[in-house]
Residue, then its C-alpha position, 0 to 999 in steps of 0.5 A: x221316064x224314057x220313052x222307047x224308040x218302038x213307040x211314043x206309048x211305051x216306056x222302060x218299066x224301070x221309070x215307072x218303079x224309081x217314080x213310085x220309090x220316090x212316092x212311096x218316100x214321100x208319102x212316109x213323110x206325110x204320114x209321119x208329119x201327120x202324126x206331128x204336124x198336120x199343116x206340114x202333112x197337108x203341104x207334103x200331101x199338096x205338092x204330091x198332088x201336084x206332081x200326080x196332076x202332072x203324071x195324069x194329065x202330060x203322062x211318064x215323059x213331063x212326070x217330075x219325078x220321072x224326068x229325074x229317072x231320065x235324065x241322072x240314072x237311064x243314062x247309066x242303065x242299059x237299054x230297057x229289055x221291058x217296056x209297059x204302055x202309058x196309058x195304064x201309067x197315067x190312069x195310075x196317076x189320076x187314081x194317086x192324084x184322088x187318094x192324095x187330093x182327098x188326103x188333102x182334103x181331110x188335112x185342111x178340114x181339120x181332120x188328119x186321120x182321113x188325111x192320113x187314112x188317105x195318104x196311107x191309101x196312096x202310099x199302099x199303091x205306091x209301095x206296092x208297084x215300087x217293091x214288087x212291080x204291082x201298079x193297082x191303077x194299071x190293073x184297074x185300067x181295062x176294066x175301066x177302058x172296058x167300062x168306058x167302051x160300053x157306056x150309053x152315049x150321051x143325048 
């Protein structure tokens, strides 16, 4: 995703939503795997964890998906008229690397209706922030920022 010249924190929302139409197609694929071929499903469900990790921890700059935004269809956009924070995009991703790690949690315990009640979970989220722009993890992000700021300090 390209970063906005204003500032390191910000990003054109446009990358945020082609990343979740990548998601979104890829979670179809584990749901529909499990259905068919688990193994395959917890392999799919495996390497979006990865990529969710990514997203979490190094944020929308190194995302692979997003990286892929930047560099073949920003070029052939406009500049960006809208800009969101990171710091919502990478709570976001953690939430996703939770849902698909339990997802693959459930695929390799041998029970593919958790993976894939899991799985559907991610892809909810997904769908939703990639057809109408609703990222649930960015919702959540004050509330748990709020939450953090008035936690008991540790002795």
């Amino acid at each position: 995703m390209t970063t906005s010249l204003d500032s390191p924190q910000r990003v054109d929302v446009r990358g945020p939503r082609f990343v979740a139409w990548v998601t979104t197609g890829v979670l179809v694929l584990v749901l529909v795997a499990a259905a068919f071929a688990p193994v395959a499903a917890a392999i799919l469900i495996g390497l979006q964890a990865v990529v969710f990790a990514i997203g979490a921890s190094a944020g929308p700059a190194k995302h692979p998906y997003g990286r892929i935004y930047a560099a073949l269809i920003a070029p052939r956009l406009g500049r960006p008229t809208e800009t969101e924070p990171v710091p919502p995009l990478r709570f976001a991703q953690l939430l996703g690397f939770a849902f698909a790690g339990l997802a693959l949690l459930g695929f390799v315990l041998g029970s593919p209706i958790v993976g894939a009640v899991f799985a559907g979970f991610a892809l909810f989220a997904a769908l939703l922030n990639a057809a109408f722009g609703v990222c649930l993890g960015c919702q959540i992000y004050p509330l748990v920022a709020r939450l953090r700021r008035h936690a008991p300090a540790p002795n």
